[in-house]
C-alpha positions in Angstrom: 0.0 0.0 0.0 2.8 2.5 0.9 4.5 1.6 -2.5 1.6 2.1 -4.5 0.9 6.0 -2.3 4.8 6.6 -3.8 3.8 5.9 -7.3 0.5 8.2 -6.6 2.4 11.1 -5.5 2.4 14.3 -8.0 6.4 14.3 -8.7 5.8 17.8 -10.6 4.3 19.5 -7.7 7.3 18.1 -5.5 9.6 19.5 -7.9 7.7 23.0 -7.8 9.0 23.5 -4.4 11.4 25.6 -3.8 13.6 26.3 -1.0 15.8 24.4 1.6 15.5 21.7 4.2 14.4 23.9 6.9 11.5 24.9 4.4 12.7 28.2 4.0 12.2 29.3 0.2 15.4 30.8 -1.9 15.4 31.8 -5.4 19.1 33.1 -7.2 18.7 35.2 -10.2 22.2 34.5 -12.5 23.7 36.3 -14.9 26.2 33.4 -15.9 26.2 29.4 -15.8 29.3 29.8 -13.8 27.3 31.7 -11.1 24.3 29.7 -11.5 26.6 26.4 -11.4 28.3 27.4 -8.2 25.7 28.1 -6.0 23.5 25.0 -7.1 26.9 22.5 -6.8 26.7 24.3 -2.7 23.2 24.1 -1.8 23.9 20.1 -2.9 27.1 19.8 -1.0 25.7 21.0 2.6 22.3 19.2 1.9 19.4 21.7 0.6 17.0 21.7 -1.6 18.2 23.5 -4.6 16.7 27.4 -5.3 14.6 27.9 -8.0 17.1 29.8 -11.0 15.5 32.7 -13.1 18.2 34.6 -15.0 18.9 38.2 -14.0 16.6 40.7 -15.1 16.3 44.2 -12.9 12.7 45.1 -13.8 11.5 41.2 -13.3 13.1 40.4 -10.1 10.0 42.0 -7.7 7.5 40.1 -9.7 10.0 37.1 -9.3 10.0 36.9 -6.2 6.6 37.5 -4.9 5.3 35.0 -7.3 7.7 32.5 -5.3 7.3 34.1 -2.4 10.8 33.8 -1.5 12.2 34.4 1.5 16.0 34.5 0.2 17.0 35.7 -3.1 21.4 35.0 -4.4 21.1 38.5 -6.9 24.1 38.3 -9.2 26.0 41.8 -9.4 29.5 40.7 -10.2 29.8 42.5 -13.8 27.2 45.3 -13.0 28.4 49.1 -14.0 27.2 50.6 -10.9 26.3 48.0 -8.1 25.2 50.7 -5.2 23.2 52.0 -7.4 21.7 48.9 -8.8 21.1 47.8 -5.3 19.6 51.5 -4.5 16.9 50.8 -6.8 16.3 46.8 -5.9 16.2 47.6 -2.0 13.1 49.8 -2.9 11.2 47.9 -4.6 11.6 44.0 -2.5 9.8 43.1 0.7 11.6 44.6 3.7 11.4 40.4 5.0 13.5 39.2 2.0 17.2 38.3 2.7 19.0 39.3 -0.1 22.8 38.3 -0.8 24.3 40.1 -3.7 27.7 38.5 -5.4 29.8 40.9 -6.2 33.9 41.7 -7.3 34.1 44.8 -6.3 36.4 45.0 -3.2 35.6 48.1 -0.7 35.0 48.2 2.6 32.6 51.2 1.8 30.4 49.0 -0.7 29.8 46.8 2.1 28.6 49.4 4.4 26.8 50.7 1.8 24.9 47.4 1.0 24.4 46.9 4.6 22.6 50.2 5.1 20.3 48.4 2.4 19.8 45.5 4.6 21.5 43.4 2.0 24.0 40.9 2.6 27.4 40.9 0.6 29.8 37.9 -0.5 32.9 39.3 -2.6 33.1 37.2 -6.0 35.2 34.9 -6.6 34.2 32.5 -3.6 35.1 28.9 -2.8 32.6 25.9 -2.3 32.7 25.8 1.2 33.0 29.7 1.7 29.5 30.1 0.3 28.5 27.2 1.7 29.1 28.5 5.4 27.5 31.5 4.2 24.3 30.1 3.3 24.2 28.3 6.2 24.7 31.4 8.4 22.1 32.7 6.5 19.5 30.1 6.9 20.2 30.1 10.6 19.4 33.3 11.3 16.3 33.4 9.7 15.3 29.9 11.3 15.7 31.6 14.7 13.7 34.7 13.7 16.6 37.3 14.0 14.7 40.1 11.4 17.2 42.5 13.5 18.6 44.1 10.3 15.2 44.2 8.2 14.4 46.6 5.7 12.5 49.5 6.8 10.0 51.3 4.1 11.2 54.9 2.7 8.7 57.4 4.0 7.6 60.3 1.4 6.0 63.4 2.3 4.2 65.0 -0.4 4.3 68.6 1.1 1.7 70.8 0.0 3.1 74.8 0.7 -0.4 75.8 0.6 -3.7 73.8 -0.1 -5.5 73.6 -3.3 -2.2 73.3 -5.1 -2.1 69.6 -5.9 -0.3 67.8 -3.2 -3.6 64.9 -2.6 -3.4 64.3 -6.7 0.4 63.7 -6.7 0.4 61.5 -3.3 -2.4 59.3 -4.7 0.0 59.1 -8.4 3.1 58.2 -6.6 1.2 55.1 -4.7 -0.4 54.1 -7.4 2.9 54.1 -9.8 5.4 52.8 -6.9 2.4 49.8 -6.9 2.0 49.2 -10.3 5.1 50.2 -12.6 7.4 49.8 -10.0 6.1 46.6 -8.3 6.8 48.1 -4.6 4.4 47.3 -1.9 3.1 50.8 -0.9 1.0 52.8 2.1 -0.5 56.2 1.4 -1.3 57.9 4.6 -4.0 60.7 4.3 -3.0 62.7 7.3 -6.2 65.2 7.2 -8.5 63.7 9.7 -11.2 65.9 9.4 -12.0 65.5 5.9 -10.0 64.9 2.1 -10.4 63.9 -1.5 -7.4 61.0 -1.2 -10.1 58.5 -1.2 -11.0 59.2 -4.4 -8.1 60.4 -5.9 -6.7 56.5 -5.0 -10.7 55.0 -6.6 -11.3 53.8 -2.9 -15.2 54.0 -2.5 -17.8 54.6 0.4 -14.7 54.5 2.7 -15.2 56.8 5.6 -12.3 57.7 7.9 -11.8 54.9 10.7 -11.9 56.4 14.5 -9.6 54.6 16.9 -11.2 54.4 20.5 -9.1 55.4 23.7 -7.6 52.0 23.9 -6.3 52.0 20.7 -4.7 55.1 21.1 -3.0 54.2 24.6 -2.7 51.2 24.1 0.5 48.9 22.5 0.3 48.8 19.0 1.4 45.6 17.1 2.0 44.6 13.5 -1.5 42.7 13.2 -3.6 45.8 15.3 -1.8 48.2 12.8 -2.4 46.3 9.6 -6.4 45.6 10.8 -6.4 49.7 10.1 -5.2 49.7 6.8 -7.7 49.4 3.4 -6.6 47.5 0.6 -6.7 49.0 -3.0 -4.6 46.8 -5.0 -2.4 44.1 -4.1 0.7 45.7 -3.5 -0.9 49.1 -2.8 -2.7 50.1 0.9 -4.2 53.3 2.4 -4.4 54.4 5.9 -7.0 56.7 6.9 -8.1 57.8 10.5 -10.7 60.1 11.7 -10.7 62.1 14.8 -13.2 61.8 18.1 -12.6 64.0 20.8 -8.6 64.2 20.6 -7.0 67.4 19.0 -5.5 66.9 16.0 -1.6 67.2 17.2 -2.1 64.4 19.4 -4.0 62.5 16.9 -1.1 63.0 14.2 1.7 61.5 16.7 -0.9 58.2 17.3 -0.8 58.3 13.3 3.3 58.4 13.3 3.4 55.2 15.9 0.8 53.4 13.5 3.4 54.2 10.4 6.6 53.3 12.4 5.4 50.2 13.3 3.9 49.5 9.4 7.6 50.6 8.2 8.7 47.3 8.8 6.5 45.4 6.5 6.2 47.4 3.4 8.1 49.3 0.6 7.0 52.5 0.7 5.0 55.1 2.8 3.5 58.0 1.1 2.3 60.7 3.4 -0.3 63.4 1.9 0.8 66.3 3.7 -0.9 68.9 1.7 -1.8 72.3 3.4 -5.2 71.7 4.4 -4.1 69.2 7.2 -5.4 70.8 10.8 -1.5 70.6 12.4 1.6 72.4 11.7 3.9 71.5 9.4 6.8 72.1 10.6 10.5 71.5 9.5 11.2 69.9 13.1 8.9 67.2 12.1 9.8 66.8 8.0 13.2 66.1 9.2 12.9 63.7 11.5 10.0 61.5 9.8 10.9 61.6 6.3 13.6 60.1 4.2 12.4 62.2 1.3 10.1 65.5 0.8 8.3 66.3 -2.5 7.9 70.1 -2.0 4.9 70.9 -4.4 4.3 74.7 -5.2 2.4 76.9 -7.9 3.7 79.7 -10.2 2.2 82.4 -7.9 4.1 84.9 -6.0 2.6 83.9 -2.8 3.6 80.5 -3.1 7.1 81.2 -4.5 7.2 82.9 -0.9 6.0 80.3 1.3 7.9 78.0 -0.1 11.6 79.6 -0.1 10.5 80.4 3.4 9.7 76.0 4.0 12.9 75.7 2.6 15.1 77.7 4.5 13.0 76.3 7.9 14.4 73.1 7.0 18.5 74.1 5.7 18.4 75.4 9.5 16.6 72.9 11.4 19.5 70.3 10.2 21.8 72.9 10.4 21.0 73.4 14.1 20.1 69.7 14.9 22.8 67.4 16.4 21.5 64.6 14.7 23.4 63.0 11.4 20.4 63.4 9.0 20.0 64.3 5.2 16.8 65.3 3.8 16.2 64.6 0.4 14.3 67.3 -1.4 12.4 67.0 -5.1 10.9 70.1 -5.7 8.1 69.8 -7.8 6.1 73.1 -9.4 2.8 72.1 -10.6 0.7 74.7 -13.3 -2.8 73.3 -12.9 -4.6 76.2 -13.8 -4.4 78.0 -17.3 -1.0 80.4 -18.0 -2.8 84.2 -17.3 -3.6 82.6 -13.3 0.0 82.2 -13.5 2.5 85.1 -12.1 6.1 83.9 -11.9 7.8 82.2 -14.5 10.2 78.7 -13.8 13.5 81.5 -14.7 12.1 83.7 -12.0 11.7 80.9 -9.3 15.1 79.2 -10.2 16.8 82.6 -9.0 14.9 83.2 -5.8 15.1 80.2 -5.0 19.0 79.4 -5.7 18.4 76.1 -7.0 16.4 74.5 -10.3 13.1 72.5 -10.1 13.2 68.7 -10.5 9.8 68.0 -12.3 7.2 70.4 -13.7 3.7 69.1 -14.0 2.3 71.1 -17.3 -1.9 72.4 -17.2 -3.8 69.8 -18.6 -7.6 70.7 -19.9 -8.6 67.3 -19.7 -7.5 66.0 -15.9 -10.7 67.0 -13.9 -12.4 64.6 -16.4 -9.5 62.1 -16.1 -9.9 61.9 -12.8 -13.7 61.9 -12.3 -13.4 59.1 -15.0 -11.5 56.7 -12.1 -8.2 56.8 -14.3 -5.0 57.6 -13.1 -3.3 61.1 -14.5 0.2 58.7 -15.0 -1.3 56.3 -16.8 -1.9 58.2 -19.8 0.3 59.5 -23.2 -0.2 63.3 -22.1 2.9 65.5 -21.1 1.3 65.2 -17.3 1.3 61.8 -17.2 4.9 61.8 -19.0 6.3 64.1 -15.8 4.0 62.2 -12.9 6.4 59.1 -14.1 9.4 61.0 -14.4 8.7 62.6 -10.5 8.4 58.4 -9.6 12.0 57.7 -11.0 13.4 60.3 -9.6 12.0 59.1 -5.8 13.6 55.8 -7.1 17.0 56.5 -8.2 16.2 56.0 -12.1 18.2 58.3 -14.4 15.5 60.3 -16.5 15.7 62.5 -19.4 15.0 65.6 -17.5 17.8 68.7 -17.9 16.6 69.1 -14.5 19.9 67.5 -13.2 20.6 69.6 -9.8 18.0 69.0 -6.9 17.8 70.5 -3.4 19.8 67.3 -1.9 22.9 69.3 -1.7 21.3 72.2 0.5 20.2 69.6 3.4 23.0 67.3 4.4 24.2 67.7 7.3 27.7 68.8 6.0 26.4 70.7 3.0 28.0 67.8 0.8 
């Protein structure tokens, strides 16, 4: 009877599996046999299951590896032109759970700190049999025993509105939706106006009204599974957070919002805060600096703007000028013309000079994007000039090189030592 279970058994679905011994699923992605020969001849020699093998493509490797739902991926960087950079971009768009090793020749102690930073691990190429073999197994071990010590945490965003009506919601609700989709990164955009806002809509989530934590929830410990309950689902890689107030003022209500993101940090790609002006706190430069790895500073073509603005700016340069904490602030500066050219009173030469410093992405008037919008389509899904510069403003958050002259940012006016 046991013989003739054997012969039953579905060899192909056995051979679908993918991982090692302790169960624990690994993928490598090869550029060469050599590579690919390698690490196949280890995982035989100290006894595990052999990864699944998908050759080396940058865009495909996301897709890769949550249709395996890996948990440890060998990336092959050995011959790569750039490798932090390369890296840069991979570390953004994988799960913040997924162990990554990356092969590589390059020899620098800086790399390695680099790569760290990224939460990835790093094994200088070339490497013996039983060097990589320890090295899997240290792996392995260390995620057998739970130790997510050095996990990935997600790059917060803050679309910063410098004053409301100006476009900040719209371009919050692009970015998640093309970090989601064309980018394949798992994303959480925060609408941080509890009173009331168009993100909703702007993301196509219907009938969803604005969840209101009670006191316990608010005082109480906040887990991963408590924080996740609060979170709506729009797409499969995409989520939106959304809380209302009760009786608290809205500066206490905004730091129970910050725990809830910290603690959702840890299990996503991205987090996209809509700070646009009409939220009912301060924004202040204090709190830019120390929540956000990046700021997308959105402004109109009006003199008043161009004011407020410069004067954000500056708030900032000093606050990490003053602060005694090792931070840099990355800055995109984005001016968006979404009304008609006579509304508009400054001109991009004008607020280059005020300013000291060139815009990153200009979002051109289109007639049509009220109907676009109202339609339940996305502004950067279409072939318009808008859509062209919402994608461009994505790579840019991403590390892509684009084809904008636009090549000095802010980035050099808030590092800590001005470099």
């Amino acid at each position: 009877m046991i013989f003739d279970e054997l012969l039953k058994k579905d060899v192909s679905k056995e051979a679908e599996t993918l991982g090692s011994n302790t169960g624990i699923k690994t993928v490598q992605f090869y550029r060469t046999d050599v590579t690919r020969t390698l690490i196949e001849e280890t995982f035989t020699f100290i006894g595990e299951t052999l990864p699944a093998a998908e050759k080396y493509v940058f865009k495909e490797v996301p897709s890769s590896i949550e249709t395996l739902k890996a948990q440890v991926a060998f990336i092959d960087l050995i011959d790569a032109d750039n490798i932090l950079n390369e890296c840069r971009q991979l570390s953004e768009r994988l799960p913040a759970s997924l162990s990554v090793i990356i092969l590589g020749s390059v020899d620098s102690i800086s790399v390695v700190r680099e790569l760290k930073a990224f939460g990835f691990y790093y094994l200088l190429w070339p490497v013996t049999k039983i060097e990589l073999g320890e090295f899997i197994e240290g792996v392995l071990e260390q995620i057998e025993s739970a130790n997510f010590k050095n996990r990935r945490l997600a790059k917060r965003i803050g679309v910063v509105g410098t004053r409301g009506g100006i476009g900040a919601t719209m371009i919050a609700a692009e970015l998640g939706w093309l970090l989601s989709h064309e980018k394949r990164a798992s994303c959480i955009v925060v609408d941080n106006n509890y009173l009331s806002s168009n993100l909703d809509i702007f993301l196509g989530v219907k009938n969803r009204e604005k969840r209101r934590l009670n006191a316990t929830e608010i005082t109480g410990n906040m887990d991963d599974s408590a924080a996740r309950s609060l979170l709506t689902r729009v797409s499969p890689r995409l989520d939106y957070l959304s809380l209302g107030l009760n009786n608290e003022s809205s500066s206490d209500f905004h730091e129970t919002n910050d725990v809830i993101v910290s603690v959702l940090k840890r299990d996503t790609n991205f987090i996209v805060d809509d700070l646009s002006a009409s939220v009912s706190f301060d924004i202040k430069a204090k709190m830019l600096v120390k929540q956000l790895d990046l700021a997308v500073i959105v402004m109109e073509p009006t003199i008043a703007c161009l004011r407020e603005t410069s004067a954000l700016l500056q708030s900032i340069k000093k606050h990490i000028e003053e602060s005694e904490q090792r931070k840099t602030l990355r800055i995109l500066l984005v001016l968006n013309k979404h009304r008609a050219s006579r509304f508009q009173s400054v001109t991009e030469a004008e607020i280059t000079k005020y300013l000291s410093t060139n815009i990153d992405v200009v979002l051109p008037y289109e007639i049509s994007a009220e109907e676009v919008l109202v339609s339940g389509n996305k502004l950067s899904s279409g072939k318009t000039k808008l859509g062209s510069q919402l994608r461009s403003l994505c790579s840019l958050i991403v590390g892509e090189q684009t084809s904008s002259p636009r090549a000095k940012s802010l980035l050099s006016l808030f590092s800590k030592n001005g470099a």
